[in-house]
N, C-alpha and C positions, 0 to 999 in steps of 0.2 A: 483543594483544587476543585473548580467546577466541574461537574460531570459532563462530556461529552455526548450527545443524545445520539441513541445507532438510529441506523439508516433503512430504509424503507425494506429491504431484503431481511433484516430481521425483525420485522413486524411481520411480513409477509410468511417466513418459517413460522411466528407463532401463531398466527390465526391458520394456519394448516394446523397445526398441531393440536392446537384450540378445541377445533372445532373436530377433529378425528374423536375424540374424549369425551364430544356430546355436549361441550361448554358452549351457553347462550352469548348473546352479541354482546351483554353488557358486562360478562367475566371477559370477554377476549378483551374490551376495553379497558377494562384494571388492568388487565394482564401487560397489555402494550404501554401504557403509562408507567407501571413502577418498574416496569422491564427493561424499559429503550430509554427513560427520562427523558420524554418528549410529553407537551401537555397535552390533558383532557383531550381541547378541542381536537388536537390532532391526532391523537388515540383514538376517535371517533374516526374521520375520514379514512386512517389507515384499517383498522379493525376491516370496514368496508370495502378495501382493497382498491380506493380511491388515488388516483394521483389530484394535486392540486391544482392541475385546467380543467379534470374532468370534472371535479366536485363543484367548482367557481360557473364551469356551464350551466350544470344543472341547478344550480342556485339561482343562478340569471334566468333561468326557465320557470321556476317557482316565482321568480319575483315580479315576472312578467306579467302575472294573473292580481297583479297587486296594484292598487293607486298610489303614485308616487313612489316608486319600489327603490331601494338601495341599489347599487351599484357598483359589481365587486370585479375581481379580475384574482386568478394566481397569486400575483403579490400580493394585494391585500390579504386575501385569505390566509398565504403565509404568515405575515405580520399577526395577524390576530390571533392563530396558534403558536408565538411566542411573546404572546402576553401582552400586543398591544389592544387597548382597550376599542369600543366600540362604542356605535349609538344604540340606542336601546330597541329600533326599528329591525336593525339588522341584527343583534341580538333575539328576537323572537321571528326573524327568517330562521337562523342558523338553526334555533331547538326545534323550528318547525319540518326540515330536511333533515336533522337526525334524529325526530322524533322520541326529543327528552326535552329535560329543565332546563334553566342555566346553571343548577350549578353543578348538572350530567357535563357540562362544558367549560367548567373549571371556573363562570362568572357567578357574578352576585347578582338575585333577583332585582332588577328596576323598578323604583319605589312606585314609581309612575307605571310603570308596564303589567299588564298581565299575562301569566304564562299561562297555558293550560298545562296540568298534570303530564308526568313522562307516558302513559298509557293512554291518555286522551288527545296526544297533540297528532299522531296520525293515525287514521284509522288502519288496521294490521291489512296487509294485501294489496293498498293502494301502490299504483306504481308511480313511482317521480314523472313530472312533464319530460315530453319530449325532445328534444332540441328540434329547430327545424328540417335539421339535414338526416334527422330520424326518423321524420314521417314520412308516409307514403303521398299517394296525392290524392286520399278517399275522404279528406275532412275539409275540402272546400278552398284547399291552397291547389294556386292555379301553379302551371310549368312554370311560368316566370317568375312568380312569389319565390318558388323554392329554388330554381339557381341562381336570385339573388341571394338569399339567404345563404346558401353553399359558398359562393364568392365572397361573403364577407368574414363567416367565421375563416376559409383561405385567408382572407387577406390579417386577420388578427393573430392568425398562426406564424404567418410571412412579418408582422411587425413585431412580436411578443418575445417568441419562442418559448420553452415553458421553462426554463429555468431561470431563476430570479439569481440577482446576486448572492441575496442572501445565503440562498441554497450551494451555490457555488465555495462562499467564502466559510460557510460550513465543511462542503466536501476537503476543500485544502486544508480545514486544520484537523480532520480526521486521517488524512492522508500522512500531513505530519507527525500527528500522535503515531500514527504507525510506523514510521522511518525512525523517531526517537525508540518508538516499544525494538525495532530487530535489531537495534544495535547489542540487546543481551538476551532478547527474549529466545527460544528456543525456536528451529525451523519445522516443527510439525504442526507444534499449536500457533505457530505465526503465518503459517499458511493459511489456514480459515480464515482469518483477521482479515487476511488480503485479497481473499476470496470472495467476502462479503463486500469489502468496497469496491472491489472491480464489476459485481452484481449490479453497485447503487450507478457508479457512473456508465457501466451499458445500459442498464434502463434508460437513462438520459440520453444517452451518444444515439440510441437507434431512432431517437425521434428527431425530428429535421432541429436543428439550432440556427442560431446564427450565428457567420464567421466565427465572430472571438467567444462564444460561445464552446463550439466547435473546437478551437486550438484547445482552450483550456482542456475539455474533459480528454482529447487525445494525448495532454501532459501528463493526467492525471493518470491513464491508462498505461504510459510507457513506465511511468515509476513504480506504478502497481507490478505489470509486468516482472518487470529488472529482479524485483526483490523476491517473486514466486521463481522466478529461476534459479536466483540465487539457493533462493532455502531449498530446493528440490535439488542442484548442485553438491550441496550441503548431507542430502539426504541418500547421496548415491545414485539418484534417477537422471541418467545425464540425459537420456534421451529426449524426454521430458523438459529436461530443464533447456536445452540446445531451441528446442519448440519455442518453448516461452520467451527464449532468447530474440526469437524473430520476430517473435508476436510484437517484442517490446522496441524491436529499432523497427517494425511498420507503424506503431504507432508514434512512435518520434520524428520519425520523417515527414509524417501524414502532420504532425505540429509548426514544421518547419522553424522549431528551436532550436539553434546549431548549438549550445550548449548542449542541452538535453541530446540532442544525440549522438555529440561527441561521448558523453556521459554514459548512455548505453552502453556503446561500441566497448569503451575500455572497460565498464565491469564485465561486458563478455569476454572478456579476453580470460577472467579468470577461469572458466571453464576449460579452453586447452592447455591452458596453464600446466594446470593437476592432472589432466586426464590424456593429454596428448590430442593432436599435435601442437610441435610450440608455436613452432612457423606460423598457425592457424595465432596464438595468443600475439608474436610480432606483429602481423597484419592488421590485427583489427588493434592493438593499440596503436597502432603505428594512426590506423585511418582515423580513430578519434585525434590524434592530437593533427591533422591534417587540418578535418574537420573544424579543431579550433583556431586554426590558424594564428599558431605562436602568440595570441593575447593571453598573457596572463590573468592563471585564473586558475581554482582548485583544480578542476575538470583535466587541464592543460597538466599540470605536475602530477596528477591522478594518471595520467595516459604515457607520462613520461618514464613515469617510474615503471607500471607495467610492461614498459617496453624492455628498461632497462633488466630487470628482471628476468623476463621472459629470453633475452638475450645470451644472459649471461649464465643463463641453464643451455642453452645451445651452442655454448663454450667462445662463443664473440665478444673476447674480450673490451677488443676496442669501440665497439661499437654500443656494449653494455654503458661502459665510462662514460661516454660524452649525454648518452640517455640520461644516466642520473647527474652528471651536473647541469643538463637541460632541467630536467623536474627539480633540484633543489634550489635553483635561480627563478623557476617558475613559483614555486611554493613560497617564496620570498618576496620575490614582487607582486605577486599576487593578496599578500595578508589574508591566508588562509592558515586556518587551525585555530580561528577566536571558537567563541563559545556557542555560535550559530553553525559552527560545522560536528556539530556533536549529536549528528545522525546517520543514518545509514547512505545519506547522498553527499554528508560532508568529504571535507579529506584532514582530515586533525592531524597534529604533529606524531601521535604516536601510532598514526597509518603509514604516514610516509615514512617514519623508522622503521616498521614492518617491512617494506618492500625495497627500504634500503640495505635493512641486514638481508635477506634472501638475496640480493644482487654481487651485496661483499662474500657473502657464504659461497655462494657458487661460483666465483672467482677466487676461493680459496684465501680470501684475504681474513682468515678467521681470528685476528687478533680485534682489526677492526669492525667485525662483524661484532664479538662478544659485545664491545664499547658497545656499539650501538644498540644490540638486543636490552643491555644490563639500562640506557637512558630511555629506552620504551615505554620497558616495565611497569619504569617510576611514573609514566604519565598514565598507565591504567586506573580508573576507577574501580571501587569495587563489585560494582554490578556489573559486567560488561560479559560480553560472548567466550567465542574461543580465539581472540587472537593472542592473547598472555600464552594460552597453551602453544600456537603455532608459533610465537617467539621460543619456548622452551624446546621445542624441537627444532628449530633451527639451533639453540646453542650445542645441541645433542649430535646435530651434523658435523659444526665445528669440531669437536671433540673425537667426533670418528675419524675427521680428515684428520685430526690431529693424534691418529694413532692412538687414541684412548678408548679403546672398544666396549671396556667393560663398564666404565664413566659415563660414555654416552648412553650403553644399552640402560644401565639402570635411571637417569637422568629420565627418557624416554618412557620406559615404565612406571616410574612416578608420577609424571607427567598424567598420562591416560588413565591412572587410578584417582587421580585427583579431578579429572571432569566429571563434573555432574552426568548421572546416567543418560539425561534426557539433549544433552551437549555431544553426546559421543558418538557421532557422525562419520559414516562411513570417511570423510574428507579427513577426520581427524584420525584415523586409523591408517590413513596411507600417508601421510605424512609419518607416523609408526614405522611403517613400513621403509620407507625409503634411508632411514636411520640406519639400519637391518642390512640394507641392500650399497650405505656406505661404508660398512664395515669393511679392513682386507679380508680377502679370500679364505685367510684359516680362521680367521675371527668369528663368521660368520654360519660359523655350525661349533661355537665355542657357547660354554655353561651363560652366559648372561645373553647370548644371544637368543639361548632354546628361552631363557625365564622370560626374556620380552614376547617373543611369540606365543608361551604359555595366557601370558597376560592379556596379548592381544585374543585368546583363542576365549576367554572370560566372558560371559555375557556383560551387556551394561549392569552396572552398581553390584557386581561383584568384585569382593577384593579377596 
């Protein structure tokens, strides 16, 4: 599979880091290239802590001192740092601004061209031309030269914006990579992951965009969001996680995607879910599927089932029932759970199992719940997160309500000895807990209830 090239934030750590170490301009250059898998050329402007309007300026500044000069902008520039080719005019601009060869720039010297040597092409101390809205007015530019000058690169700011598609259509499938990586990957080292893209698209977001420019990096922003709260959720820090909660429906609002922010809304809901209050998990499922207003769609049986769920823990029965045969009529007219829902924003069939056994479970219907835990199972992969686990403690509930104390305590501790250490999440320890807490009254200070507690008291990857 192609490697994904990182994102300007981790170029930006390395050339800090780089350069703490004493390392020259042309080690930080190797370094960003076999680092980030992004080319030469662009290993070059980043090392220099360049964005692509700024570096395309000053090119046009350099080219200005030239006869008949090339003629570049952002997108171009982009394109040529992935590999499209050039003229050979522009080719010996570019070594001449970053003061190397071509093949410091990943091209092949022009049979026709001469380059000068990478130490001869500028001399060391020289500063790059100025733009004009850089100078002062002591070199012969009168007041009016320079607020035309100011007004036009305004007006190429107001037509361009600085993000090209391409750059765009990049951030979405790194954004993507990342919603396929959390569906197994762990929530401490998947927080960096999403840390860094949330870096690349604030970089972009605080510079003026246009419109649809604009929506997109705030979709991009609410998804990032959703899934830092999640993993911090995940990690015990609800506080935290509640935070990024909002962060992530102001930035969906700010999209005005009524998908995406029905979308938020319900995986927030998971947070009071686990942690209390429920009322707080009905409301905000309740308001995404509002939000969606009854069109089918994953989002819509996503929001139904949390409802149901959340209901049916706050002992409304009736009210639980007609939710999940909302969300299972949604999730069917919808055609949701193909192979494109097999990410952290999907809703796959063996999701909505999940929230259908926790709905049957806390309505006591544990024979039906088993069925549906035991048809889950079968649709887990073998890479995947903790939901297998929090199916096996839901059958561990059934099994307490079903007056089998000592079955479920050991089922339970099983359970938690079989998660990986770096999986074993505060989230995953209270559902532990609540196991414990369905036990009857004398069960719950009996031998297999102290061994789950023991086990719970176990640091991770201890057995």
């Amino acid at each position: 599979m192609e490697r994904v090239p990182h994102g300007p934030s981790c170029a930006k750590r390395l050339r800090r880091d780089t350069e703490q170490q004493g390392v020259g301009l042309r080690g930080i250059v190797e370094t960003i290239h076999h680092h980030c898998g992004v080319s030469l050329l662009r290993a070059q402007r980043l090392a220099r802590g360049l964005t692509l309007k700024q570096a395309a300026a000053h090119l046009n500044a350099l080219a200005a001192t030239r006869e008949n000069p090339p003629r570049l902008d952002g997108d171009q520039l982009g394109h040529w740092e992935t590999g499209r080719q050039m003229r050979a005019k522009t080719l010996a601009l570019l070594c001449e601004y970053y003061e190397c060869a071509p093949e410091d720039l990943g091209f092949e010297r022009a049979a026709d061209a001469a380059f000068p040597s990478c130490s001869a092409v500028v001399p060391a101390g020289r500063s790059l031309p100025r733009l004009p809205h850089e100078r002062g007015l002591d070199d012969g530019e009168t007041l009016g030269q320079h607020v035309d000058a100011v007004r036009r690169s305004v007006d190429r700011t107001l037509a361009s914006g600085t993000v090209s598609p391409n750059q765009l259509d990049l951030l979405d499938e790194q954004v993507l990579w990342a919603r396929q990586q959390y569906v197994y990957t762990p929530p401490a080292p998947m927080i960096r992951v999403l840390l860094d893209h949330l870096s690349e698209v604030e970089m972009l977001a605080e510079q003026r965009q246009p419109a649809a420019v604009a929506v997109r990096l705030s979709e991009l922003t609410a998804m990032l969001a959703t899934l830092v709260a999640d993993a911090l959720m995940k990690l015990g820090q609800l506080s935290r996680s509640q935070s990024w909660y909002a962060t992530a429906r102001n930035a969906a609002d700010d999209s005005g995607n009524l998908e995406l922010r029905a979308r938020v809304r319900a995986q927030a809901a998971m947070l009071p879910f686990y942690y209390g209050p429920l009322e707080a998990a009905v409301n905000l499922s309740r308001e995404a599927r509002i939000i969606s207003r009854g069109r089918p769609s994953a989002t819509t049986a996503f929001a139904s089932a949390a409802e149901a769920r959340a209901l049916a823990k706050l002992g409304d029965s009736e009210g639980a029932e007609a939710a999940l045969k909302r969300a299972a009529a949604m999730f069917e007219q919808s055609g949701a759970g193909g192979r494109g829902d097999d990410e952290a924003f999907g809703f796959p069939e063996r999701r909505f199992r999940l929230y259908e056994s926790g709905t049957l479970t806390a309505l006591g219907r544990t024979s039906e719940a088993r069925r549906v835990q035991e048809a889950a199972l079968r649709l887990y992969p073998s890479k995947t997160g903790i939901d297998p686990a929090l199916l096996h403690f839901e059958t561990a509930l059934c099994l307490a309500y079903d007056h089998s104390p000592a079955e479920a305590c050991r089922l339970a501790g099983t359970t938690l000895l079989r998660i990986a250490p770096e999986h074993r999440t505060p989230i995953v320890e209270q559902r532990a807990r609540e196991v414990i807490g369905a036990l009857p009254p004398g069960a719950q200070s009996g031998r297999a209830a102290r061994e789950l507690r023991e086990i719970l008291a176990l640091p991770p990857g201890r057995t």
